[in-house]
PDB file with SEQRES, HELIX, SHEET and CRYST1 records, atoms N, CA, C and O in Angstrom:
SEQRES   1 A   69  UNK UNK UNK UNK UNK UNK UNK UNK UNK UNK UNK UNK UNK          
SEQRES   2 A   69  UNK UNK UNK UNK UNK UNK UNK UNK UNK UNK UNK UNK UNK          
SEQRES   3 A   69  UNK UNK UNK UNK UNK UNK UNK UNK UNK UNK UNK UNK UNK          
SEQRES   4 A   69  UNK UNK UNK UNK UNK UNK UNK UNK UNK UNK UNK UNK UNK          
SEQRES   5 A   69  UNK UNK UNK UNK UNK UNK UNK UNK UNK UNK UNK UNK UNK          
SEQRES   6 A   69  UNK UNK UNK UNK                                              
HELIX    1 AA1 UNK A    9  UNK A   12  1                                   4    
HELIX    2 AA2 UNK A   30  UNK A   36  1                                   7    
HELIX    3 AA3 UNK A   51  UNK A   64  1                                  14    
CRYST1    1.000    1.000    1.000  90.00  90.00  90.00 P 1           1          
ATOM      1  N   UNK A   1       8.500  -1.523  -1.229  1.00  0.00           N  
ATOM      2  CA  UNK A   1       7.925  -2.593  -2.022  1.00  0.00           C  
ATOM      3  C   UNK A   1       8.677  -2.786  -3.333  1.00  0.00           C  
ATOM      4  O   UNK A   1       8.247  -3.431  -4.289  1.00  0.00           O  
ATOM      5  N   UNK A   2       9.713  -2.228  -3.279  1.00  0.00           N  
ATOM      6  CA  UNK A   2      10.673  -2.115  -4.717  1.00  0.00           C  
ATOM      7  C   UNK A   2      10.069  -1.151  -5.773  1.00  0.00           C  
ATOM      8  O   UNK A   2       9.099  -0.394  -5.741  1.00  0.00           O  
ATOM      9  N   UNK A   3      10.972  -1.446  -6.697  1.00  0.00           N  
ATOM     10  CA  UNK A   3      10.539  -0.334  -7.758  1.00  0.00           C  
ATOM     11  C   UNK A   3       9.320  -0.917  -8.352  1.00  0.00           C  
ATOM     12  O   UNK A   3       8.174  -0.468  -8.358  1.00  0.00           O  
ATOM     13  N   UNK A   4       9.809  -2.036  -8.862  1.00  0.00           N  
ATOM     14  CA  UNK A   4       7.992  -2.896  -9.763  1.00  0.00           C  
ATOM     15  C   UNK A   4       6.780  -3.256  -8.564  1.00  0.00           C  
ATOM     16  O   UNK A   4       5.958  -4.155  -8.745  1.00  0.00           O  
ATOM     17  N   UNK A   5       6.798  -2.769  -7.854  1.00  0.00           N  
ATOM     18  CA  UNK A   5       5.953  -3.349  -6.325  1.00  0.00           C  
ATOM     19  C   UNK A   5       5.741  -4.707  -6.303  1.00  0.00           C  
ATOM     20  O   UNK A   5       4.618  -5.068  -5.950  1.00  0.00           O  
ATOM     21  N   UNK A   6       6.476  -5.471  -6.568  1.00  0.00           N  
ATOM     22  CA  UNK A   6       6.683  -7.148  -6.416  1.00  0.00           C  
ATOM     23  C   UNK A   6       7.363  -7.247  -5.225  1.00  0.00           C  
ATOM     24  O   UNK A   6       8.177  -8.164  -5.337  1.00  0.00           O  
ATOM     25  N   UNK A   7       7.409  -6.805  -4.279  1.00  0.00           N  
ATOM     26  CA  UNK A   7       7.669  -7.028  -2.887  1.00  0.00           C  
ATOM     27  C   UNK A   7       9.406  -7.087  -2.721  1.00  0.00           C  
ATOM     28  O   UNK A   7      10.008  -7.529  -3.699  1.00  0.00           O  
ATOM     29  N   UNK A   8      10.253  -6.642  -1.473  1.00  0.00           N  
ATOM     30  CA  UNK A   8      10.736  -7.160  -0.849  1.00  0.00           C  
ATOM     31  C   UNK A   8      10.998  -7.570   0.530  1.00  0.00           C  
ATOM     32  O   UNK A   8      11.062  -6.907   1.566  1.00  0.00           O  
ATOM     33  N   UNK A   9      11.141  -8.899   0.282  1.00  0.00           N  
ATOM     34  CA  UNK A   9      11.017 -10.077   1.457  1.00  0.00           C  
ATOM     35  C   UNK A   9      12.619  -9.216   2.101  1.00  0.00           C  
ATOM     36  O   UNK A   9      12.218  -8.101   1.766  1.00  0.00           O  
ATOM     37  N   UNK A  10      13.438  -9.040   2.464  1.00  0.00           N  
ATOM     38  CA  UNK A  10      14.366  -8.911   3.016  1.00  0.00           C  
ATOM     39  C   UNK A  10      13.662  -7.703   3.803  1.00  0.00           C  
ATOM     40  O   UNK A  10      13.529  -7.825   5.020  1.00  0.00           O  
ATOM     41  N   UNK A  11      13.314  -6.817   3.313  1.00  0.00           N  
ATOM     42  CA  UNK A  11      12.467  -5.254   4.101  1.00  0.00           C  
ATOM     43  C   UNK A  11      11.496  -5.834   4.912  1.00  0.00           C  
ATOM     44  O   UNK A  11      11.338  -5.226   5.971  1.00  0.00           O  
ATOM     45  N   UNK A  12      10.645  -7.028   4.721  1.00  0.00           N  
ATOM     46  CA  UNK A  12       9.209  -7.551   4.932  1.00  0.00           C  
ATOM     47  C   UNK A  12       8.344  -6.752   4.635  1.00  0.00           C  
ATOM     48  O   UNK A  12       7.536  -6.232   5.404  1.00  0.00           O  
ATOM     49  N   UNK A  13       8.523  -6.491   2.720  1.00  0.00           N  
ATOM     50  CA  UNK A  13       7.281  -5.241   2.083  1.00  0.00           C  
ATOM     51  C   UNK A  13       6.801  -6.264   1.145  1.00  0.00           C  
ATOM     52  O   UNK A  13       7.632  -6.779   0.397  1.00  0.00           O  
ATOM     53  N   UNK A  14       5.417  -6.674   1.076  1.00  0.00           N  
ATOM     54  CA  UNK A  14       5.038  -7.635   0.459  1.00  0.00           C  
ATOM     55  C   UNK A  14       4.706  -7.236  -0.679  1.00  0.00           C  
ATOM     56  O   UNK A  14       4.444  -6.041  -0.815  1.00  0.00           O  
ATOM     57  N   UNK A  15       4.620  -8.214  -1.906  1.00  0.00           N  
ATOM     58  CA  UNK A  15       4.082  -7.705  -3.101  1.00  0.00           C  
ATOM     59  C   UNK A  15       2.997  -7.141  -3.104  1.00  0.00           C  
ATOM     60  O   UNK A  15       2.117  -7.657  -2.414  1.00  0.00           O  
ATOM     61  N   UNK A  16       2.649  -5.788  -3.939  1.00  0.00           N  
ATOM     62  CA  UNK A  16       1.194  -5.173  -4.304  1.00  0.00           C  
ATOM     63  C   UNK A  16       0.866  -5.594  -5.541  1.00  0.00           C  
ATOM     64  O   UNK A  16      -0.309  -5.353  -5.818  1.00  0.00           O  
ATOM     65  N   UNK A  17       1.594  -6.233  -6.532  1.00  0.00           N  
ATOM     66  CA  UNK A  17       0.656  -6.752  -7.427  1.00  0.00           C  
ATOM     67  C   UNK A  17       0.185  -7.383  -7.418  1.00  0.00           C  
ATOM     68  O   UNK A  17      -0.320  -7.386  -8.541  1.00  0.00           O  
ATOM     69  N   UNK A  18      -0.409  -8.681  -6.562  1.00  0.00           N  
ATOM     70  CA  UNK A  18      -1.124  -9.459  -6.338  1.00  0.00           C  
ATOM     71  C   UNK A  18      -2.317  -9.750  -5.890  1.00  0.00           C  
ATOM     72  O   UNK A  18      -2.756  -8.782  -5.270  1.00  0.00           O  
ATOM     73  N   UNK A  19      -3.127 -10.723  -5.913  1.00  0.00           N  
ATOM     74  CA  UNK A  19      -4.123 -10.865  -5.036  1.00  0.00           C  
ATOM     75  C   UNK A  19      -4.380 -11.003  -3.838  1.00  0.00           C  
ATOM     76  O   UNK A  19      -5.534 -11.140  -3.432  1.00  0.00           O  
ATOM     77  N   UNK A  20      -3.342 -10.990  -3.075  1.00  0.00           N  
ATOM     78  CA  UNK A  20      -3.215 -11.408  -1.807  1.00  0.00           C  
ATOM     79  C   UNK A  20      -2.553 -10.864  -1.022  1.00  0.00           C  
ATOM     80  O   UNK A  20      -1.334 -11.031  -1.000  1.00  0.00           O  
ATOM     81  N   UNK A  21      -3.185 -10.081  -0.185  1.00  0.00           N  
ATOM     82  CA  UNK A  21      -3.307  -8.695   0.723  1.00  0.00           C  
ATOM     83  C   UNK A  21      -3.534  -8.898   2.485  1.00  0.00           C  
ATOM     84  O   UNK A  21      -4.462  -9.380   3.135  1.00  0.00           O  
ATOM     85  N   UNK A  22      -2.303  -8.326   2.854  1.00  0.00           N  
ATOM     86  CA  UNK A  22      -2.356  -8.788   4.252  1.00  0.00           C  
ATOM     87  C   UNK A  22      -3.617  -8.254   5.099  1.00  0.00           C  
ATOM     88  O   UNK A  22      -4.370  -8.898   5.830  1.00  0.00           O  
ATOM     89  N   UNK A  23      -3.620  -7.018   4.812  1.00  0.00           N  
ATOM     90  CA  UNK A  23      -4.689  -6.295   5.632  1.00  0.00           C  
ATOM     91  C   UNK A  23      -6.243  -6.235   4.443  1.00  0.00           C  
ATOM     92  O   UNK A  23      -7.258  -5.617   4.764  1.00  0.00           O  
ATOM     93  N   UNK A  24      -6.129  -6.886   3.308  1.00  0.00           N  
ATOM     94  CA  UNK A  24      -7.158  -6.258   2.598  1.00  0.00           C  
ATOM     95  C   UNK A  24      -6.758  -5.441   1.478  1.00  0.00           C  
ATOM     96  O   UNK A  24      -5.738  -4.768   1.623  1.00  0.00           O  
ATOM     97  N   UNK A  25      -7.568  -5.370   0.073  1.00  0.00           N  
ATOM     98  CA  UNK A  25      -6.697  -5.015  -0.842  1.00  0.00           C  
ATOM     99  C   UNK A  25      -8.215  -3.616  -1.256  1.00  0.00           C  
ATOM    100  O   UNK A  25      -8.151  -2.777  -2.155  1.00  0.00           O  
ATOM    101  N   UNK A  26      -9.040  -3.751  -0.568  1.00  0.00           N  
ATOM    102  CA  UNK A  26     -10.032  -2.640  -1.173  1.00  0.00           C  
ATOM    103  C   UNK A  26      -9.435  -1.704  -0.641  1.00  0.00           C  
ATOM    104  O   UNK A  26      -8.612  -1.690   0.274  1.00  0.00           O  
ATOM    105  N   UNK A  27     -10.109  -0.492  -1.566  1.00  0.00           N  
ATOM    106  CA  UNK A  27      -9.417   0.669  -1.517  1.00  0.00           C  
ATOM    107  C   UNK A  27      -9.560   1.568   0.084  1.00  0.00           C  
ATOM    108  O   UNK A  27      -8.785   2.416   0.527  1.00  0.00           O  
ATOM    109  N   UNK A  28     -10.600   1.125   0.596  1.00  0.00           N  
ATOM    110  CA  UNK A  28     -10.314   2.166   2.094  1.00  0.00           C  
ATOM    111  C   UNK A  28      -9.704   1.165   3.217  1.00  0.00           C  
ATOM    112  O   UNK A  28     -10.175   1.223   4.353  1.00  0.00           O  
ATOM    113  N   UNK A  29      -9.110   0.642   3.046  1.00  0.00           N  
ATOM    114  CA  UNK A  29      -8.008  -0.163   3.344  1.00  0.00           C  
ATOM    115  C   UNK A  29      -6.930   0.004   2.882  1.00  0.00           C  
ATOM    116  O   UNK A  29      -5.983  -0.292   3.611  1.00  0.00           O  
ATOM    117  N   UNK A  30      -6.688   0.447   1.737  1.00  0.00           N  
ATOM    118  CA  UNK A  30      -5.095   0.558   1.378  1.00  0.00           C  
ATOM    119  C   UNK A  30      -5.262   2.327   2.112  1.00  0.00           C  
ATOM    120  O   UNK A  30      -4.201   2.754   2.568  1.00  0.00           O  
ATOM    121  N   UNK A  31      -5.985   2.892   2.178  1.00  0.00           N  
ATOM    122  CA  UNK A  31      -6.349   4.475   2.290  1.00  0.00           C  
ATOM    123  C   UNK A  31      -5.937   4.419   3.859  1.00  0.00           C  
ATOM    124  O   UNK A  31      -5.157   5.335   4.122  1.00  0.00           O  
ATOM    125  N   UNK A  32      -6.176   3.783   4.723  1.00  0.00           N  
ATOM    126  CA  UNK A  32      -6.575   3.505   5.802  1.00  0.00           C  
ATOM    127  C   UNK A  32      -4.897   3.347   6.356  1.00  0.00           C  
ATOM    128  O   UNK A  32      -4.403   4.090   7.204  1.00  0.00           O  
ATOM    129  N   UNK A  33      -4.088   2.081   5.590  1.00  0.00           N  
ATOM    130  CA  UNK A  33      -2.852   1.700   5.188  1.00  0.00           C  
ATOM    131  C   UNK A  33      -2.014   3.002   5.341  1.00  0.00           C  
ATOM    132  O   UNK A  33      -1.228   3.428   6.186  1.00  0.00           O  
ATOM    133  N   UNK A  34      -2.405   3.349   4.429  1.00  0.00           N  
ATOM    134  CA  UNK A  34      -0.930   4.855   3.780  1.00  0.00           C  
ATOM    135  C   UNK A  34      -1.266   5.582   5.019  1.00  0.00           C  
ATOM    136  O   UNK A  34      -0.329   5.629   5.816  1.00  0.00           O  
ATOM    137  N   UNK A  35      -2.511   6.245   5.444  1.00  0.00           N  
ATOM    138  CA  UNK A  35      -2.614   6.605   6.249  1.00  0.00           C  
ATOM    139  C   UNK A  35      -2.298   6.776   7.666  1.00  0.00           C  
ATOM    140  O   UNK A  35      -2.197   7.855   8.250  1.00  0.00           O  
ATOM    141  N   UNK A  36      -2.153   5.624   8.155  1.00  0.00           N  
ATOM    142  CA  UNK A  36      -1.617   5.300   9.346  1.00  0.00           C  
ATOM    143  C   UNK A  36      -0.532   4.207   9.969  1.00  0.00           C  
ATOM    144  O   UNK A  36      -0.175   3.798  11.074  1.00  0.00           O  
ATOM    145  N   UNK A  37      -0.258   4.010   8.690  1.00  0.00           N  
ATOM    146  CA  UNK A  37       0.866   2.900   8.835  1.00  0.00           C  
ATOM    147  C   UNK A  37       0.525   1.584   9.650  1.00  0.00           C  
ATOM    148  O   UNK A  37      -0.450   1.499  10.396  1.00  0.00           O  
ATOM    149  N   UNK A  38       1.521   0.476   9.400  1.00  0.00           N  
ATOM    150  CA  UNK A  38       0.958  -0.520  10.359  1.00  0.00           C  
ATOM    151  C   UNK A  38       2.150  -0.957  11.068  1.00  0.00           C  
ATOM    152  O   UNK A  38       3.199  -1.452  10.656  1.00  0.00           O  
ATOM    153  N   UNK A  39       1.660  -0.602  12.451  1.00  0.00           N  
ATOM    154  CA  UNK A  39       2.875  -0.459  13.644  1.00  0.00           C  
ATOM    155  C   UNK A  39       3.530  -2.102  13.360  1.00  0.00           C  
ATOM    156  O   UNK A  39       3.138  -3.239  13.096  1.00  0.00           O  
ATOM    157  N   UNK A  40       4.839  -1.307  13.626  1.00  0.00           N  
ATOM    158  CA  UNK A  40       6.029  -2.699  13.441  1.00  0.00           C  
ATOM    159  C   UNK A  40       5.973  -3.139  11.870  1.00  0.00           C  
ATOM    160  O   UNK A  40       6.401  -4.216  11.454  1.00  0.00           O  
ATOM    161  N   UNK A  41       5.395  -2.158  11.098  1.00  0.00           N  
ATOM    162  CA  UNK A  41       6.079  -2.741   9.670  1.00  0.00           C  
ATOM    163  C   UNK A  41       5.683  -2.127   8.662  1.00  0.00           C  
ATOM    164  O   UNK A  41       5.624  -2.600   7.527  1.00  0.00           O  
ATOM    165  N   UNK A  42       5.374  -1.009   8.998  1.00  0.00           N  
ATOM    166  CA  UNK A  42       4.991   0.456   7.847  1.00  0.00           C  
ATOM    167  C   UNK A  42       4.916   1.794   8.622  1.00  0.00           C  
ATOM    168  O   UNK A  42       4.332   1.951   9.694  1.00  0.00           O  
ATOM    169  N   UNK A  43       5.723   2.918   7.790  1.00  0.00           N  
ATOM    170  CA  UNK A  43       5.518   3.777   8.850  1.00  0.00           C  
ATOM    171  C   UNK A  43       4.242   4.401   8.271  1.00  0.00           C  
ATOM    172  O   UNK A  43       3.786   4.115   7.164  1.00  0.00           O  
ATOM    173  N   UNK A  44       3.605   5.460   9.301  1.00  0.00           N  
ATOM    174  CA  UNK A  44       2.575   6.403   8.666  1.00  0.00           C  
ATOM    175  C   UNK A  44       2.570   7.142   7.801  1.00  0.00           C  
ATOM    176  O   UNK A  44       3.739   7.526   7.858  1.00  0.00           O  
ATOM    177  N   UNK A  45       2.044   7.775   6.836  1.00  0.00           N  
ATOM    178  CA  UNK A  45       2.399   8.812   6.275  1.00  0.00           C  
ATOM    179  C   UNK A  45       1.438  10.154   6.104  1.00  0.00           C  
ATOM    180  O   UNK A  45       1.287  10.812   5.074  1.00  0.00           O  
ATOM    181  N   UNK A  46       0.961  10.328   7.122  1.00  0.00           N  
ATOM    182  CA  UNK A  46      -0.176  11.402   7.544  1.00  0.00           C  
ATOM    183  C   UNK A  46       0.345  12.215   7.777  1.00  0.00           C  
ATOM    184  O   UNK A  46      -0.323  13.201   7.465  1.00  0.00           O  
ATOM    185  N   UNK A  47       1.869  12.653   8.471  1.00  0.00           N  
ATOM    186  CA  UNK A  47       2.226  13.777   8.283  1.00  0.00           C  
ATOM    187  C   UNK A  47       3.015  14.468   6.940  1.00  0.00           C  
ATOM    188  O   UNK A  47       3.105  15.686   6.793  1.00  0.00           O  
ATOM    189  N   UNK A  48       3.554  13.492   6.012  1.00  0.00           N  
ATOM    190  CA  UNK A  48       4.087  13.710   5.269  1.00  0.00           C  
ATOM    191  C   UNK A  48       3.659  13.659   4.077  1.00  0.00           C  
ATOM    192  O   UNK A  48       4.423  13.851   3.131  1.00  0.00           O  
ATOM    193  N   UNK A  49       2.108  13.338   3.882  1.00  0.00           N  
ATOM    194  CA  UNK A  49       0.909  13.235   2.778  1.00  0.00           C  
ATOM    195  C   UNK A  49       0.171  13.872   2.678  1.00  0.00           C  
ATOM    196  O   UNK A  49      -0.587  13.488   3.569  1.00  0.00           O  
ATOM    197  N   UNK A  50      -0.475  15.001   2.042  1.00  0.00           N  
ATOM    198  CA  UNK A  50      -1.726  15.468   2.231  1.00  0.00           C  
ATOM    199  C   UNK A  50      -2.977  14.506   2.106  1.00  0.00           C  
ATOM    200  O   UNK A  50      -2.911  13.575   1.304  1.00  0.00           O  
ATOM    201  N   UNK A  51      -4.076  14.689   2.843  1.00  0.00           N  
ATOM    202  CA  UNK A  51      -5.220  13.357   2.539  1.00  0.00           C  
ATOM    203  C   UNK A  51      -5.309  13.351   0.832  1.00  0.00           C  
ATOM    204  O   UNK A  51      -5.512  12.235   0.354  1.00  0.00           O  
ATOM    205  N   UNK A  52      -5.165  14.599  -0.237  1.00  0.00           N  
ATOM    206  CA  UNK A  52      -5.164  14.067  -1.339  1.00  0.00           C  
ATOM    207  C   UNK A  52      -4.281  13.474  -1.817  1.00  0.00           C  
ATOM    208  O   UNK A  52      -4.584  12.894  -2.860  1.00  0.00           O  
ATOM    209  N   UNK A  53      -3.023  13.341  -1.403  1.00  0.00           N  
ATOM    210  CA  UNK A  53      -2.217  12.843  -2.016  1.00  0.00           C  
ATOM    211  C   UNK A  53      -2.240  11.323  -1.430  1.00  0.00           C  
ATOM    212  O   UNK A  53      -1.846  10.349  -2.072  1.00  0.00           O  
ATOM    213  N   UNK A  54      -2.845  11.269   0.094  1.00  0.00           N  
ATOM    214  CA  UNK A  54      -3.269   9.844   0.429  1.00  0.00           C  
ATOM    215  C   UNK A  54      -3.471   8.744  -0.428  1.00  0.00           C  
ATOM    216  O   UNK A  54      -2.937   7.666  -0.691  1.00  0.00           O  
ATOM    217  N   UNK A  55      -5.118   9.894  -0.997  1.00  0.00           N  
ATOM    218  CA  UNK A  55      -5.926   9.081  -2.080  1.00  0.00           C  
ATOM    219  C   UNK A  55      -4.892   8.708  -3.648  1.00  0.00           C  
ATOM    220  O   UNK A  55      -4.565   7.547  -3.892  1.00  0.00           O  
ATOM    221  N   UNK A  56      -4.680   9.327  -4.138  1.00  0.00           N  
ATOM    222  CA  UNK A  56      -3.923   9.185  -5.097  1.00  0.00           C  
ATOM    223  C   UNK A  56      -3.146   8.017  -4.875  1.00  0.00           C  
ATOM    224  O   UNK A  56      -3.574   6.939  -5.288  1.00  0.00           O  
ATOM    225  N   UNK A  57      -1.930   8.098  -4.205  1.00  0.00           N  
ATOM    226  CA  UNK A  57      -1.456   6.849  -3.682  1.00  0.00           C  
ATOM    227  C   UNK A  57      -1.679   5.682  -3.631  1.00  0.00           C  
ATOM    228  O   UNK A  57      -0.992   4.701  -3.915  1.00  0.00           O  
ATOM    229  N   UNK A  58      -3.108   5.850  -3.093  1.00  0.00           N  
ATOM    230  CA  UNK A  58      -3.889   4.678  -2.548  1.00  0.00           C  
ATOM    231  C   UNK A  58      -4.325   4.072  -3.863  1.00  0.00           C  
ATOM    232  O   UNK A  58      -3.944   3.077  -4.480  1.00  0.00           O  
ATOM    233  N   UNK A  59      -5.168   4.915  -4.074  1.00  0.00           N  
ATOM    234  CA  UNK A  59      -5.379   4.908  -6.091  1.00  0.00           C  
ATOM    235  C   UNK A  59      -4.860   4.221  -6.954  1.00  0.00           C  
ATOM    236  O   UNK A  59      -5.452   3.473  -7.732  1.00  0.00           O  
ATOM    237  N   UNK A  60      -3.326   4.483  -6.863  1.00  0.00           N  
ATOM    238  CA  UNK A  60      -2.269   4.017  -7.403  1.00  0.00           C  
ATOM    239  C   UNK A  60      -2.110   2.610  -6.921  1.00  0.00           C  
ATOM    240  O   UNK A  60      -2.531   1.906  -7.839  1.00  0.00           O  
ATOM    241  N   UNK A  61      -1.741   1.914  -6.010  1.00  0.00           N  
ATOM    242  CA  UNK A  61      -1.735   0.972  -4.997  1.00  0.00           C  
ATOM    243  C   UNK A  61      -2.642   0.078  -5.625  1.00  0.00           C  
ATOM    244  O   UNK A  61      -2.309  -0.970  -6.178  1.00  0.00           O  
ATOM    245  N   UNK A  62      -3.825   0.530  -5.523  1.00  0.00           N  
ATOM    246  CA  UNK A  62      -5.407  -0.018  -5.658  1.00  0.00           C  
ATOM    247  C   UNK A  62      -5.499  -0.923  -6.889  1.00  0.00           C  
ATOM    248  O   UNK A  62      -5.925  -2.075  -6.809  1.00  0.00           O  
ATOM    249  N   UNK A  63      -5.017  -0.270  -8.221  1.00  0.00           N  
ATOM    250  CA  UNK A  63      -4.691  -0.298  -9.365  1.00  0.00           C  
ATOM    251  C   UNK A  63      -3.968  -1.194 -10.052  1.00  0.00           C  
ATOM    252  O   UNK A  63      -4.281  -1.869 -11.033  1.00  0.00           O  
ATOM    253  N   UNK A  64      -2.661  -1.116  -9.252  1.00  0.00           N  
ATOM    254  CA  UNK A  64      -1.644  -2.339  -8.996  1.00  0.00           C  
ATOM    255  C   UNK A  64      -2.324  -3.732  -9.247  1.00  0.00           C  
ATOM    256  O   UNK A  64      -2.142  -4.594 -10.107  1.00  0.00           O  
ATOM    257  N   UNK A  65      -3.284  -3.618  -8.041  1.00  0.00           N  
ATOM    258  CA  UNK A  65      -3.420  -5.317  -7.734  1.00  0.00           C  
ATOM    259  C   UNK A  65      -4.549  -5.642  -8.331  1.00  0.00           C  
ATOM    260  O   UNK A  65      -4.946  -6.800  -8.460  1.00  0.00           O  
ATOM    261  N   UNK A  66      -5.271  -4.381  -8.828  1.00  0.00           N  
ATOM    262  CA  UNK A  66      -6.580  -4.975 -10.026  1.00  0.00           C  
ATOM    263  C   UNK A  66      -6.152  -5.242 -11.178  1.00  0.00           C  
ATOM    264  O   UNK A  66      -6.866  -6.059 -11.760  1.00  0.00           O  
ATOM    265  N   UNK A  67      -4.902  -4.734 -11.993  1.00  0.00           N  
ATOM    266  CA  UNK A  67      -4.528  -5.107 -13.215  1.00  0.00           C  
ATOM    267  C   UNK A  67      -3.621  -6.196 -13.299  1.00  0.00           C  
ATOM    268  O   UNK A  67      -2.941  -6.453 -14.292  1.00  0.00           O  
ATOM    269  N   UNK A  68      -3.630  -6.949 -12.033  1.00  0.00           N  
ATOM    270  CA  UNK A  68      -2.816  -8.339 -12.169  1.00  0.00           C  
ATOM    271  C   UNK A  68      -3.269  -9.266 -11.198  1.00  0.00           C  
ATOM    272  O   UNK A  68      -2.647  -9.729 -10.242  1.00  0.00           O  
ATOM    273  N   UNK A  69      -4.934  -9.568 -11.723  1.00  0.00           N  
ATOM    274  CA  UNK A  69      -5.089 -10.254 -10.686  1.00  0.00           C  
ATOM    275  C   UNK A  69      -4.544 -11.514 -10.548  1.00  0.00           C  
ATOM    276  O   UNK A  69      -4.721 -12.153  -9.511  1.00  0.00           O  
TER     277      UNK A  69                                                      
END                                                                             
């Protein structure tokens, strides 16, 4: 999603600062997201995350798109 998470379109990683969320921008949805990736255009990261570090993430993510709505 780049460094500022303003998306890149060439990867097809959409912006997270925004309001407008492919799958949904509440938080057990982005949780849900990191979690299991979305086949054909995110990988998972359940093996390589602990569920706390899920949350955090997600947290982080979450955060993003509430302070610019």
């Amino acid at each position: 999603h780049g460094e500022d998470a303003k998306g890149k379109k060439d990867m097809g990683a959409p912006n997270l600062t925004d309001q407008y969320w492919i799958y949904g921008g509440d938080l057990e949805t982005i949780v849900t997201t990191v979690h299991g990736g979305r086949q054909g255009h995110m990988p998972t990261w359940d093996e390589r995350l602990t569920p706390a570090e899920i949350k955090i993430l997600a947290l982080y993510v979450y955060q993003l798109g509430v302070e610019n709505p």
